[in-house]
N, C-alpha and C positions, 0 to 999 in steps of 0.2 A: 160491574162496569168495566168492560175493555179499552183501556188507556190506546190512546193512539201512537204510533212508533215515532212522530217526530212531531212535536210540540210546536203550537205558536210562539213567539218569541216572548208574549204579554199573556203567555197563561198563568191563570192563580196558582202556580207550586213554581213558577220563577223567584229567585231567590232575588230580591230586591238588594240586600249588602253586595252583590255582586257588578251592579250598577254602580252603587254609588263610588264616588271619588273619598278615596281617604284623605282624612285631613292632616294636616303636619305638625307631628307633634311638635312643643313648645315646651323643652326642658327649663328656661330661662328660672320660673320660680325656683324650680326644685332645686337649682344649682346655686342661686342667689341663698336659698334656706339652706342648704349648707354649707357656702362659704359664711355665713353667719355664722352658723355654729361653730366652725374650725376657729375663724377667728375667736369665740371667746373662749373655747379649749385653749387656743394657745398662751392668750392673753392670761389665765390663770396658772398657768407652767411659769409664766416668766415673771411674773409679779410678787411680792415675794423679796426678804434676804435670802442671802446664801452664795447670791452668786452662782455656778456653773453645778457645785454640789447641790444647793436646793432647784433649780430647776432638772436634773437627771433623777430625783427622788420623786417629783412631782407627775411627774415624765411618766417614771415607771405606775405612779396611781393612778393613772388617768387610764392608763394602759390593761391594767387591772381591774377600773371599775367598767371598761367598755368590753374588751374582749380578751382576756385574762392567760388565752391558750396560746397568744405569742409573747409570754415571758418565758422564759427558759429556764421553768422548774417545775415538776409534779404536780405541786399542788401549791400556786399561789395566794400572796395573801398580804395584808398587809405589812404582818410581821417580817414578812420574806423579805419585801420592801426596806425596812430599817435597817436588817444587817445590813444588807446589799451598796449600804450609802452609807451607812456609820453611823445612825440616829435611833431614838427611843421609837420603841412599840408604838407608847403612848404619842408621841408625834409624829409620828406616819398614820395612826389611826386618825386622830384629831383632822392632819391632810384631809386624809379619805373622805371622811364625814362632810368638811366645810367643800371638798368639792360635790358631793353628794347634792348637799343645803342650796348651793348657789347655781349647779346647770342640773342636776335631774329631775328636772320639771321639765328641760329640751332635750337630754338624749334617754335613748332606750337604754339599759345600762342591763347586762347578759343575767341572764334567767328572770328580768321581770316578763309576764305576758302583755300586758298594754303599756303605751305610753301614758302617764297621767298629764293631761291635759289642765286637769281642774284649776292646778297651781300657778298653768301657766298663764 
């Protein structure tokens, strides 16, 4: 069949998404869901003894358990963590862990592949 050289405007191979009106997106939730999350990120930095040294300890865990390649070392880690602030292994790890327990049910946290929802 010989197509013809200039189409009706309403022939079946009109691309109908080309009519329609896009709609406008509406980032409100997405930005609401994570000013949520920042806020309880922050709110477990700051809570807490220590004062200014346990929240820059905390700081850097958080920092660690999200996206780890803007610490300013090879190969971070907890332990890095401890020197870095002047505290035990064992209580930088303990950190890690209790922030783990308490938001990673809401953040992706680097190298898992899904978010676990189940918990949340």
């Amino acid at each position: 069949m010989i197509m013809p050289r200039y189409m009706p405007p309403d022939a079946y191979f009109d691309d109908p998404a080309t009519k329609m009106d896009p709609t406008p997106r509406d980032d409100s939730l997405a930005l609401a869901l994570a000013g949520g999350g920042i806020t309880r990120v922050q709110e477990w930095i700051t809570r807490g003894r220590g004062g200014a040294k346990q929240r820059g300890l905390r700081s850097d865990l958080v920092t660690l358990c999200i996206c780890p390649h803007l610490l300013p070392c090879k190969r971070p880690s907890a332990s890095w963590c401890a020197r870095q602030h002047g505290v035990s292994r064992q209580r930088a790890s303990r950190l890690q862990q209790e922030f783990a327990r308490e938001l990673g049910a809401n953040i992706q946290f680097r190298g898992m592949r899904f978010l676990n929802w189940a918990n949340a």
